[in-house]
C-alpha positions as CSV (number, residue, x, y, z in Angstrom):
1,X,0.0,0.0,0.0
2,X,3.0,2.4,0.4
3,X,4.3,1.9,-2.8
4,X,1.3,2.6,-4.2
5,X,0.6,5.7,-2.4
6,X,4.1,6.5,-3.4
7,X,3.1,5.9,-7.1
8,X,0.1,7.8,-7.5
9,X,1.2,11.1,-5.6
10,X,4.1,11.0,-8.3
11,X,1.7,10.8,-11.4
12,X,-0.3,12.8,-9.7
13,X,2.7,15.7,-9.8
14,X,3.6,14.7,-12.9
15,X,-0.2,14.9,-14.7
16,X,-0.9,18.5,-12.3
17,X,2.7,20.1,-13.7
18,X,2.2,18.9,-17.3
19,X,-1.6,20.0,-17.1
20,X,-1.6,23.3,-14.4
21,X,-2.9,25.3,-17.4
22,X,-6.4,23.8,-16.6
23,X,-6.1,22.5,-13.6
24,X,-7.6,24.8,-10.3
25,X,-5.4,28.1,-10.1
26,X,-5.3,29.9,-7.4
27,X,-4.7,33.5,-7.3
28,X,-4.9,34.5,-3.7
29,X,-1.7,35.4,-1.0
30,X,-2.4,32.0,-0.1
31,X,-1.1,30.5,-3.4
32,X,1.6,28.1,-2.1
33,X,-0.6,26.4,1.1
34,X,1.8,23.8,2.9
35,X,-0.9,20.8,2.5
36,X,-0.9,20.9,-1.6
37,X,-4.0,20.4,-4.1
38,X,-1.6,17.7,-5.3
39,X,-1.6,16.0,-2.0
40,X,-5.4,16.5,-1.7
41,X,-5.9,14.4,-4.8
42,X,-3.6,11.7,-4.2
43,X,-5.6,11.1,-0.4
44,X,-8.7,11.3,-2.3
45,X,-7.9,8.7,-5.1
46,X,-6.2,6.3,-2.8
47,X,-9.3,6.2,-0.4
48,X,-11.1,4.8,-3.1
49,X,-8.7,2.3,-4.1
50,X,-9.1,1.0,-0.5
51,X,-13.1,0.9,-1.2
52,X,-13.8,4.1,0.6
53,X,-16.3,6.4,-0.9
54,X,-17.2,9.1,1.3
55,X,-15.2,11.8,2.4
56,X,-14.9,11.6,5.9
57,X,-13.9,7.5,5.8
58,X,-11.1,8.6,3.5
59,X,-9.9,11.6,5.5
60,X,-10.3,9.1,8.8
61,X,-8.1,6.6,6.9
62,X,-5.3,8.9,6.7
63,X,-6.1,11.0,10.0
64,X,-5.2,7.7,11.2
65,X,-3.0,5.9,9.4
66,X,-0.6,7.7,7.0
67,X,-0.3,11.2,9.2
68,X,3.5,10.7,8.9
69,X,3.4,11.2,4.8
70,X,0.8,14.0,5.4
71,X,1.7,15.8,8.4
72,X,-0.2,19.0,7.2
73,X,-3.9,17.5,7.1
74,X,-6.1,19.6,7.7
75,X,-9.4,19.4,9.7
76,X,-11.9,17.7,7.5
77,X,-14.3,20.8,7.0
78,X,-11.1,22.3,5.6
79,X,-10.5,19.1,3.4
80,X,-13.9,18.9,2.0
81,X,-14.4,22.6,0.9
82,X,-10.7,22.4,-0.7
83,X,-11.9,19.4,-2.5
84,X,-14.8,20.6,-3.6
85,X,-13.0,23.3,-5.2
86,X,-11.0,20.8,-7.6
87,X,-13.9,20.0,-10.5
88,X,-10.9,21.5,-13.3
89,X,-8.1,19.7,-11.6
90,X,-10.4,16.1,-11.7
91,X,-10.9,16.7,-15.0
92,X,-7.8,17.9,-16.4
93,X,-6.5,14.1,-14.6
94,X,-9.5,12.3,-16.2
95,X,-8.4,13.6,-19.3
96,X,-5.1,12.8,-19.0
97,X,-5.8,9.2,-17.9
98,X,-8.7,8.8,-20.9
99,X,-6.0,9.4,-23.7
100,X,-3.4,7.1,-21.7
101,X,-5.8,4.4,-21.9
102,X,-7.0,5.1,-25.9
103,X,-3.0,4.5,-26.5
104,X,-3.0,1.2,-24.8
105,X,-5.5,0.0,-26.9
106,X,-7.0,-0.6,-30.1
107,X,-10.9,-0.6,-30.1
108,X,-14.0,-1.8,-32.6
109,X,-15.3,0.5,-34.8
110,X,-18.6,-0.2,-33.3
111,X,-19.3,2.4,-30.3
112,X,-22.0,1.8,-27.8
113,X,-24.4,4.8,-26.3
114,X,-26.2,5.1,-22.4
115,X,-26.8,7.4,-19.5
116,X,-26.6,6.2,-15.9
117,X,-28.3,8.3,-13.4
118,X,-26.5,10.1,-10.3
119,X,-28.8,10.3,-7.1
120,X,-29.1,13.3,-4.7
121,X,-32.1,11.4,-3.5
122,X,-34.6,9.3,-4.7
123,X,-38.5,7.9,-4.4
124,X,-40.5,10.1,-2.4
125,X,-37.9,12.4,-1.6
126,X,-36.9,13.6,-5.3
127,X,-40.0,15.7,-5.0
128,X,-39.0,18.0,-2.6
129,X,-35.0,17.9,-2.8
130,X,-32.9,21.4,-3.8
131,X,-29.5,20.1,-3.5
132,X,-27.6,21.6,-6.7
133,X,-30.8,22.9,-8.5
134,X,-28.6,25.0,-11.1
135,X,-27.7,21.7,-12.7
136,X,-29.7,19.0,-11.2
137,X,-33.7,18.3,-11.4
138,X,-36.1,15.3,-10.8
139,X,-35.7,12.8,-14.0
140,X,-37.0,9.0,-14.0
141,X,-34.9,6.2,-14.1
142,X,-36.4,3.7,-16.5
143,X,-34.8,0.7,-15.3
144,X,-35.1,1.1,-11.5
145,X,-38.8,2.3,-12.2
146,X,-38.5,5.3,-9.9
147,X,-37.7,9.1,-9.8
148,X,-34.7,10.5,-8.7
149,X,-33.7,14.2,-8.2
150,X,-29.8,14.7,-10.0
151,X,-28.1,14.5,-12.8
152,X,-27.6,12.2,-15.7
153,X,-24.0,10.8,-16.6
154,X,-23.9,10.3,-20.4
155,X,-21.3,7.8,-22.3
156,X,-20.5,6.9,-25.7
157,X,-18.0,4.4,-25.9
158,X,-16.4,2.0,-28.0
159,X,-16.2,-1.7,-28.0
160,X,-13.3,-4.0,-26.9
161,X,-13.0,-7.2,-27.3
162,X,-13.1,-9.4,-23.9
163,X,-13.2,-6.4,-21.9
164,X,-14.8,-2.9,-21.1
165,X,-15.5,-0.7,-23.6
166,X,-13.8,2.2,-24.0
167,X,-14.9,5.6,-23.2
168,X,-14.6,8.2,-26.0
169,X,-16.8,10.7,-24.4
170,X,-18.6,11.4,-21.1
171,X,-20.7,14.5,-20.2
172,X,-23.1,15.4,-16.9
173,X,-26.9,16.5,-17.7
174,X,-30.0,17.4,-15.4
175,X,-32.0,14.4,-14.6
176,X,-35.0,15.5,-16.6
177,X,-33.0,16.2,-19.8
178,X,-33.7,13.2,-22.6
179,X,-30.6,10.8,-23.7
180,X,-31.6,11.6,-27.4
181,X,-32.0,15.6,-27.0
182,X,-29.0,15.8,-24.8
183,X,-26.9,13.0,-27.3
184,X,-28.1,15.6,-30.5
185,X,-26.5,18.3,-28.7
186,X,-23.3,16.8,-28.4
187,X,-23.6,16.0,-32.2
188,X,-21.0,13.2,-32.2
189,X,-18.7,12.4,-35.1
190,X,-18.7,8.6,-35.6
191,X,-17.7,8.0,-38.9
192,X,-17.9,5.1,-41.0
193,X,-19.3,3.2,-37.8
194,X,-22.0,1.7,-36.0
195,X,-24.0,3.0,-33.0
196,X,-25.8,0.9,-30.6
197,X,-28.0,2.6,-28.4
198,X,-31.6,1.8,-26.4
199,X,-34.9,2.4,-27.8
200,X,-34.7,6.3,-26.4
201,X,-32.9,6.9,-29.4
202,X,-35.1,6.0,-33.0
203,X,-35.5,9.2,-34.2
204,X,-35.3,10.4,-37.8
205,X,-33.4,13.6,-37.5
206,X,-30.5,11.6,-35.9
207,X,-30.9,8.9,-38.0
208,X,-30.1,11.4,-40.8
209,X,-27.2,13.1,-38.8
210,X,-25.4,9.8,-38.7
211,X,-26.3,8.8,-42.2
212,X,-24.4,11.9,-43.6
213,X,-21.3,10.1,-41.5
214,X,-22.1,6.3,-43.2
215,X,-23.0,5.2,-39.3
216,X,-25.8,3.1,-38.9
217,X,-27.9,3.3,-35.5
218,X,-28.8,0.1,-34.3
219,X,-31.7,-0.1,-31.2
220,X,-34.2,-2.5,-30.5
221,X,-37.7,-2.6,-32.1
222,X,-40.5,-1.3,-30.3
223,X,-43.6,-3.6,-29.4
224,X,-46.4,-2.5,-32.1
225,X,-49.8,-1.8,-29.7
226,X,-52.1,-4.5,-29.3
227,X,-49.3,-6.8,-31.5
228,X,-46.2,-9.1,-30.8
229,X,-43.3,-9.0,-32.7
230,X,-42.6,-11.7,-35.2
231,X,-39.6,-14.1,-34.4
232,X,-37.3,-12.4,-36.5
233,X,-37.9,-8.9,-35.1
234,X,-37.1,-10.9,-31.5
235,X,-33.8,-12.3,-32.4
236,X,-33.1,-9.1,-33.5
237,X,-34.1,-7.4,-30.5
238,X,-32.0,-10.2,-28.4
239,X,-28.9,-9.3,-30.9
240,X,-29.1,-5.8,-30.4
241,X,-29.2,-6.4,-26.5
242,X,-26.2,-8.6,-26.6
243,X,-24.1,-6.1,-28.4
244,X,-25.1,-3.0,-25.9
245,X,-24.3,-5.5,-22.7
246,X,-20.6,-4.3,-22.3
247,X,-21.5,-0.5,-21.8
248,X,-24.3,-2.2,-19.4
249,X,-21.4,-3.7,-18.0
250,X,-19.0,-0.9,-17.9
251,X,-21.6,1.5,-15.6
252,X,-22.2,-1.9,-13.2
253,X,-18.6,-1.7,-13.0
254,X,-18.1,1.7,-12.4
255,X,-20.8,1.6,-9.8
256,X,-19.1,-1.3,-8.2
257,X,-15.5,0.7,-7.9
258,X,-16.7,3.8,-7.1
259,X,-20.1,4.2,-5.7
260,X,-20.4,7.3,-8.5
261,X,-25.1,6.8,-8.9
262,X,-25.1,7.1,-4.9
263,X,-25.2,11.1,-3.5
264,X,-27.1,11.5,-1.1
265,X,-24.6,13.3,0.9
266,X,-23.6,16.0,-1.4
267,X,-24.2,19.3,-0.4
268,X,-23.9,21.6,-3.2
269,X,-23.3,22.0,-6.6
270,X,-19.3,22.0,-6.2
271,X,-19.9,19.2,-4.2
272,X,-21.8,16.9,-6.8
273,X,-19.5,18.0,-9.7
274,X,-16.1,16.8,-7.5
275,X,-18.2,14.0,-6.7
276,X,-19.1,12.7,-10.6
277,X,-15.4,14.0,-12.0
278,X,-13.4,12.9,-9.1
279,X,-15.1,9.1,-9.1
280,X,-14.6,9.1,-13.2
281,X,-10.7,9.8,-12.2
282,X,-10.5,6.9,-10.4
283,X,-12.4,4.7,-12.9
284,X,-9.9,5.5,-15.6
285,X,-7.1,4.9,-13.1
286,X,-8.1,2.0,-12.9
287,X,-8.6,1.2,-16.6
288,X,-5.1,2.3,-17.1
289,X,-3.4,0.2,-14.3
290,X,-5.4,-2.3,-13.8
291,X,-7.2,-3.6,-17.3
């Protein structure tokens, strides 16, 4: 565990001095603190690779444990609204991390399309929770059949073979906001490629987006009203199912590592966008390091 600790609060330096252009500047007198942003990160990311997810286990894991190689911890109030000040530096390292991994690999042409939802609360409470209301709202999570007030993470990735796809693009959206209107927005360039998405996204305006690139959309078939679908349009429906399973797979997995649809104990905007950028950070740490 020292090593590794060792490890990451070196690529952490090294990604925050190659990146500081957009990573969090600060401009104040206190511009050099003696308990460093770089340091903040590195305690942050190596809580969850002990399977800690909140922020008070991972400042109690070091409180106790590894003072000695952070002498200058602050209190936790102190740590949480530094950390909550980090969404550029997350991202900046997610970025970093995302291209590391696109060199390590060499994907399908076919790329794969979903949104998993991030809770600030959920049921009975979505109706009456504020948290973060300049970018979160009440949305409805299809396959947990239930509301949920926050946001919706958004992925298009590509396929790999025997493994996790890998993801080309990510983005945050309020809970109500579609996957097809918020996917049109982003107006992807996939060319000369497939994309395999769920029934949110038949629509003929895409459809004729992606055309223009020679990518085909593939989704299941809808159940004609008071009609079954013939055998064929079933296997079809089963094939198209089996080929979105890794992305499926890949935000089970994500969920699994990092906790990232759980947050309920976010506080604020700041907080919720540290909390959705800082878990993706680890995920592709993880993809990188450990494939």
């Amino acid at each position: 565990m020292e090593i590794q600790l060792i490890q990451l609060y070196l690529l952490v330096c090294h990604i925050h001095d190659t990146q500081s252009e957009t990573c969090f500047q600060r401009l104040s007198n206190n511009s050099t603190p003696q308990f460093t942003d770089q340091e903040l990160v590195t305690i942050y990311l190596f809580g969850h690779l002990q399977g800690l997810f909140e922020k008070k286990a991972i400042h109690k894991l070091i409180d106790d444990y590894w003072r000695d190689f952070f002498p200058n911890l602050p209190a936790y109030q102190t740590f949480v609204a530094r950390l909550n000040q980090l969404e550029q530096t997350f991202q900046s390292l997610g970025s970093y991390l995302q291209k590391m991994l696109a060199e390590s690999y060499e994907p399908e042409i076919d790329h794969l399309i979903d949104s998993l939802p991030v809770m600030l609360a959920r049921g009975g409470h979505a109706y009456f929770a504020n948290v973060a209301h300049d970018v979160a709202d009440r949305g409805y999570c299809a396959s947990k059949k239930m509301y949920f007030h926050g946001v919706r993470l958004h992925a298009m990735a590509q396929r790999r073979y025997g493994t996790l796809p890998l993801p080309k693009q990510m983005w945050l959206r309020e809970g109500s906001c579609h996957d097809l209107s918020s996917v049109r927005e982003q107006e992807p360039y996939l060319p000369n490629s497939s994309l395999i998405g769920d029934k949110a996204f038949p629509d003929p305006i895409f459809e004729a987006m992606l055309k223009e690139q020679r990518t085909t959309l593939y989704t299941p078939l809808k159940k004609p009203k008071g009609k079954e679908l013939s055998k064929t349009e079933k296997y079809y429906n089963r094939l198209v199912s089996k080929l979105r399973q890794p992305i499926e797979s890949f935000f089970k997995w994500l969920i699994d590592k990092t906790d990232i649809q759980r947050a309920g104990t976010v506080r604020s905007t700041e907080g919720l966008m540290v909390h959705c950028w800082g878990k993706l950070t680890v995920a592709f740490y993880l993809l990188v390091f450990n494939p």
